[in-house]
C-alpha positions as CSV (number, residue, x, y, z in Angstrom):
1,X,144.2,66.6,120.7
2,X,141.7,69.0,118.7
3,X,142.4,66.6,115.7
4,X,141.1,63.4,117.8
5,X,137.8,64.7,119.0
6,X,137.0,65.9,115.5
7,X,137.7,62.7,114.0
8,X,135.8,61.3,117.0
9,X,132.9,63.9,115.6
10,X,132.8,63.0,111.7
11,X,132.8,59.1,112.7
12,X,129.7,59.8,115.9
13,X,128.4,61.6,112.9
14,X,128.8,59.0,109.9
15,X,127.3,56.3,112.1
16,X,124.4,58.4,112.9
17,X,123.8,59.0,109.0
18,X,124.1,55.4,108.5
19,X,121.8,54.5,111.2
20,X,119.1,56.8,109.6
21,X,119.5,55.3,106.3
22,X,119.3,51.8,107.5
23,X,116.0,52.8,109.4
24,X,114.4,54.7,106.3
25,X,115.0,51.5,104.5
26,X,113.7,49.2,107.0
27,X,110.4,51.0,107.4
28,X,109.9,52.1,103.6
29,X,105.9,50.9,103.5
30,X,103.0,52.4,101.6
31,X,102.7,56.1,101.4
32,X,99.0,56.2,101.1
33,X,98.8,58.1,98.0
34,X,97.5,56.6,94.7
35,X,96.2,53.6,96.5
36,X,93.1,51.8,95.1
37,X,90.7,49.3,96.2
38,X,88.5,46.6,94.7
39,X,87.9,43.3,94.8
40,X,87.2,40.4,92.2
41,X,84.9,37.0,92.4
42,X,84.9,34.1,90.7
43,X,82.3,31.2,90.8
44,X,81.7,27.7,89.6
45,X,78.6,25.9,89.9
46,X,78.6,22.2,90.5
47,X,76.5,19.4,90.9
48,X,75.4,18.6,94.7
49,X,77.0,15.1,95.6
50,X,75.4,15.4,99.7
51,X,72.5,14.6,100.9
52,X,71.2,15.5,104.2
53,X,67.7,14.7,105.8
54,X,66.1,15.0,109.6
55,X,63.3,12.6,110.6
56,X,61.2,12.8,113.8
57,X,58.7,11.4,116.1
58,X,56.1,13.1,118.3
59,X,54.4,11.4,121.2
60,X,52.2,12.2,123.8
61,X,51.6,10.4,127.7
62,X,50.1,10.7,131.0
63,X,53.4,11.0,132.7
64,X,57.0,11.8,131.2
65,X,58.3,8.2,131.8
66,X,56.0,6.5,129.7
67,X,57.1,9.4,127.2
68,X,60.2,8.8,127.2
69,X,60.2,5.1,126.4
70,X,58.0,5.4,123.6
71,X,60.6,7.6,122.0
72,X,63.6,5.8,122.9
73,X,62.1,2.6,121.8
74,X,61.3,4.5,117.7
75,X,64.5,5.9,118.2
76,X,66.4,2.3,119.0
77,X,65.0,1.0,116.4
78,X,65.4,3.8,114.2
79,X,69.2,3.1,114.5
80,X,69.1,-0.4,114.2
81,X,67.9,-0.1,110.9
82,X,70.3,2.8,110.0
83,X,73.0,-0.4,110.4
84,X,72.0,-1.9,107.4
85,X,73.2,1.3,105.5
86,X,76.9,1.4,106.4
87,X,77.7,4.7,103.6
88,X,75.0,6.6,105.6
89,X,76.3,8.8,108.6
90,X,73.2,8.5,111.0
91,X,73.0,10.7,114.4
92,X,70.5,11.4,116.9
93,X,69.7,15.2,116.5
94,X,67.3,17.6,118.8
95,X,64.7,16.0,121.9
96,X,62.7,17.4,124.0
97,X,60.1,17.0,126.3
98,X,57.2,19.1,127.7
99,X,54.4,19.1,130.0
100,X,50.8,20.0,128.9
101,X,48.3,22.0,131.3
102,X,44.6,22.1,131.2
103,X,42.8,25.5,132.0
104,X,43.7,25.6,135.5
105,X,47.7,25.2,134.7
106,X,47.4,21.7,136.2
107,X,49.9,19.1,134.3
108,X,47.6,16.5,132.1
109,X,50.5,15.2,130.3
110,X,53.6,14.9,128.2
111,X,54.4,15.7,124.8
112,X,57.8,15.2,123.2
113,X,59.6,14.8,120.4
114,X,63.2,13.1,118.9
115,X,64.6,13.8,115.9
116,X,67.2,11.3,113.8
117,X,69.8,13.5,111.4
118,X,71.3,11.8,108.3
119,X,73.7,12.2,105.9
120,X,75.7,10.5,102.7
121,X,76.9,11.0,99.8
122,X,74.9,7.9,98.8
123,X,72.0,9.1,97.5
124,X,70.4,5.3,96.6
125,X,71.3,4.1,100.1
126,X,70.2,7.1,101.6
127,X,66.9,7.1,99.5
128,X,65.9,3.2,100.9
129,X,67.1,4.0,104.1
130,X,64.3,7.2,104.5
131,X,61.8,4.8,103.4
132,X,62.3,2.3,105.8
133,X,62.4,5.1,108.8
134,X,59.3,6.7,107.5
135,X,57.4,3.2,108.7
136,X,57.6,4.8,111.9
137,X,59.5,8.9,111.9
138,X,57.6,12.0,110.0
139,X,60.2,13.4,107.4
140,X,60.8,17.3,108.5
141,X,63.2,18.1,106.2
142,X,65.9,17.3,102.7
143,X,68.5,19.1,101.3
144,X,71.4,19.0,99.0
145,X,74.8,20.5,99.0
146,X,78.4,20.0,98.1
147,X,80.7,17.5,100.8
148,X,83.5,19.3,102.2
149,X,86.0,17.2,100.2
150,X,84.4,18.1,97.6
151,X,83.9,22.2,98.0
152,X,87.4,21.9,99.4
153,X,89.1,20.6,96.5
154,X,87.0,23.4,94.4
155,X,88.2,26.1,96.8
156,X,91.4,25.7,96.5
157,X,91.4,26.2,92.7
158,X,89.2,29.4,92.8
159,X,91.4,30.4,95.3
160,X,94.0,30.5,92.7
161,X,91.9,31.7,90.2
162,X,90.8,34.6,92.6
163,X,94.6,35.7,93.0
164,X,95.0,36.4,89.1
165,X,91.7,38.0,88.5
166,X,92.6,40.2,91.4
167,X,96.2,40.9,89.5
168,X,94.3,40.8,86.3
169,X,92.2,44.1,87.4
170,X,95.7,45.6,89.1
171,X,97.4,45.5,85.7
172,X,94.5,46.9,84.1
173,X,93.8,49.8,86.6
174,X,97.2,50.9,86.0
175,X,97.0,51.4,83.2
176,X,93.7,53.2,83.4
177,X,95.6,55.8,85.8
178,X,98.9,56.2,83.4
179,X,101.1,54.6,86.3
180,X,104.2,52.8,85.5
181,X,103.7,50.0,87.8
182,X,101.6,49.0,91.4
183,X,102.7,46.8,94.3
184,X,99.8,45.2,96.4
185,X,99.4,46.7,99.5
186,X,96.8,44.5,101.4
187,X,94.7,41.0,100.1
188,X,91.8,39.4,101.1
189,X,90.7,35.9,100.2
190,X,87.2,34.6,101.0
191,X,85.5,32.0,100.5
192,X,81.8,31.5,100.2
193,X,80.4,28.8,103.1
194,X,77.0,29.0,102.8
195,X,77.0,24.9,101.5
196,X,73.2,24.4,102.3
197,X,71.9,27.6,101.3
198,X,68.1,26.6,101.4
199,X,66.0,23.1,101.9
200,X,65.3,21.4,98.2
201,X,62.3,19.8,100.3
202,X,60.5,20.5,103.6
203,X,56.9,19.1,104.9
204,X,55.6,18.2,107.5
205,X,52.4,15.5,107.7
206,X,49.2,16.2,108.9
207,X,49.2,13.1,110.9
208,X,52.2,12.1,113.2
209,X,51.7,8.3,112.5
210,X,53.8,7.3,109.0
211,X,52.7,5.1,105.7
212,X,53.1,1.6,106.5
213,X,54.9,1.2,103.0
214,X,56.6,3.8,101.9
215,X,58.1,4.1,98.7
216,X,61.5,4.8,97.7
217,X,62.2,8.5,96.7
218,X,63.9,9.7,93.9
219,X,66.4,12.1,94.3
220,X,67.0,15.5,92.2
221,X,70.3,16.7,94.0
222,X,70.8,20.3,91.4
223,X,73.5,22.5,91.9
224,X,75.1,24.9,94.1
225,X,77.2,27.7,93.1
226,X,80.9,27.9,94.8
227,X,82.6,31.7,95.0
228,X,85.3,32.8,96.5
229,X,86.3,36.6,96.3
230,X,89.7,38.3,96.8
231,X,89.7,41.8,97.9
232,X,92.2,44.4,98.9
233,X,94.5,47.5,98.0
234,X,97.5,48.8,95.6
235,X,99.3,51.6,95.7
236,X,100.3,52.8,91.8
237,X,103.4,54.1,90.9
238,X,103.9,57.2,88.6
């Protein structure tokens, strides 16, 4: 009888050994000793294949109907011209309306203003189609940037390139600290977004009433610079 419950004993106590092995292995992570972190960047500048512009108009009336179908109409017609340009993404962007007091904060009139946002990757299109809109819309403002297809496609291979800088500097700060080896602890990979980091051109006209005939711009689209970073930690092992 003895004999059975002490073999009962050793096996309770086997399992129990085996059970804390099997959890030491399952949880083996980072100690937190020798662990380093940086992070690496690499960029690539490219040519800016998208445009994007915003034209307005400003008017004034006696009373806020009036207003509004003076804007509506520019607007309206604003849009039937954009037709003609099928490669160029037109939209109507920011309106509003407000009243205007005299000194006695009595409502003399209305003053508004609607704005018409482009975009394309078409610069010659999108260079005749300002042109035409100026006959009647004030240019506020043009920029240049890089089309999401485009800084996608660009990402994805810095991404890559990120990932063996990052294991680039790992190998070489190992080696730095006399360790045999590192394992990666924790990694980071970001990607720049800023795609229209400032206006190539801004204005606004002295006069809210455009050129009759207005010529057709031409474009200098430059370059934007695409970076994408990978960050994060290794622990080295001596």
């Amino acid at each position: 009888m003895k004999n059975a419950l002490l073999n009962k004993a050793l096996m309770a106590s086997s399992a129990a050994c085996l059970l804390t092995f099997a959890m030491t292995g399952a949880q083996a992570a980072p100690t937190g000793y020798d662990q380093l972190s940086f992070q690496t960047e690499v960029k690539e500048e490219v040519a800016n294949d998208e445009v994007r512009a915003s034209l307005y108009k400003k008017a004034q009336a006696t009373d806020a109907k009036t207003l509004a179908t003076q804007l509506n109409t520019t607007v309206n017609k604003a849009l039937a011209i954009a037709k003609r340009y099928p490669s160029v993404t037109v939209s109507t962007g920011q309106q509003s309306t407000y009243p205007r007091y005299d000194k006695n904060d009595k409502i003399i009139g209305w003053t508004g203003q609607a704005n018409i946002d482009i975009k394309s990757t078409d610069f010659a299109a999108t260079s005749q189609l300002i042109a035409a809109l100026q006959e009647t819309l004030v240019m506020d403002n043009l920029n240049f940037g890089v089309s999401d297809t485009k800084k996608s496609a660009i990402e994805q291979k810095l991404m890559t390139d990120a990932s063996r800088a990052f294991q680039n500097q790992a190998k070489n700060l190992t080696r730095a600290w006399d360790a045999r080896s590192y394992r990666v602890v924790t990694v980071n990979l970001n990607t720049n977004n800023n795609n229209y980091p400032r206006p190539m051109y801004n204005m606004k006209m002295a006069s809210e009433v455009a050129d009759a005939s207005v010529p057709r711009q031409s474009f200098e689209s430059g370059n934007s610079t695409i970076s994408v970073t990978a960050g994060g930690t290794i622990e080295l092992t001596k």
